[in-house]
C-alpha positions in Angstrom: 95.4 106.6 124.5 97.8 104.3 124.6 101.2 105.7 122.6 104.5 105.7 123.8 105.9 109.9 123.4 109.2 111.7 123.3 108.4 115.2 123.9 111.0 118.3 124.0 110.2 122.1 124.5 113.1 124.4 124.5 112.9 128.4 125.2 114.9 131.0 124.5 114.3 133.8 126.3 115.4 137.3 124.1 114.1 139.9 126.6 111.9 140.0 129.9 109.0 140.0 127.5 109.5 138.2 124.7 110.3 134.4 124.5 111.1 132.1 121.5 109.8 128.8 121.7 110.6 125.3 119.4 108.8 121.9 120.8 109.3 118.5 119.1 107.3 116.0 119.8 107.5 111.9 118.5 105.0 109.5 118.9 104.6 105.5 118.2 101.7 103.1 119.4 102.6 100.4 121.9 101.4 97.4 119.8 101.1 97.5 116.0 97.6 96.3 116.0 96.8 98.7 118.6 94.1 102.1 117.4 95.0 105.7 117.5 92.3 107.5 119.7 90.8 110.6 119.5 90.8 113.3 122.7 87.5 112.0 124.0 88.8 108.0 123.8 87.2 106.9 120.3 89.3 104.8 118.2 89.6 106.7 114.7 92.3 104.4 113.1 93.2 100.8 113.4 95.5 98.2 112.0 93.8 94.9 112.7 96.6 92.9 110.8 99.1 95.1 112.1 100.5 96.0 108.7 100.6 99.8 109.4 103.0 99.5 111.6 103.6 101.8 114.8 105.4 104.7 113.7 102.5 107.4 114.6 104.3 110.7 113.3 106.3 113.6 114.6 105.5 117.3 115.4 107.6 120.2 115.1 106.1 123.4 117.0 107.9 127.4 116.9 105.6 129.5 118.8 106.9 132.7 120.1 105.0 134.6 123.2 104.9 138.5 124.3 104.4 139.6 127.8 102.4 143.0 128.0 101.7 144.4 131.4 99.4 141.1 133.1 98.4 139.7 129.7 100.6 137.4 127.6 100.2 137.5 123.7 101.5 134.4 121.7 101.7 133.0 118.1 103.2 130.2 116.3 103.3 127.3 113.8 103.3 123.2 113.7 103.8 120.8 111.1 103.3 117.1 112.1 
């Protein structure tokens, strides 16, 4: 995949236990006529004229995670 990132992941951590995360991510393609590929390397969008742009999107993540005895619990939300 060939995108250019700015990724941030910020915790706050209110106990021993328990954890607040927020993670921002931004994402643009390095050519405007360049595809946006799926995990396994398929192209699943392209621009052939270019006209799309190469703004991809952004991702804003708040996920929060509990620590019980070994195991480690956690739940969140995204919007991209």
């Amino acid at each position: 995949m060939r995108t250019l990132s700015l990724k941030s992941l910020e915790t706050l951590n209110l106990s021993k236990s328990f954890a607040l995360n927020v993670m921002y991510t931004n994402e643009w393609l390095y050519s405007a006529t360049d595809s946006l590929y799926n995990s396994s390397g398929g192209a699943i969008a392209t621009s052939k004229k270019g006209s799309a742009g190469t703004k991809v999107g952004q991702e804003l993540d708040g996920f929060v995670t509990y620590k019980y005895g070994a195991p480690l619990f956690g739940a969140g939300v995204g919007h991209f």
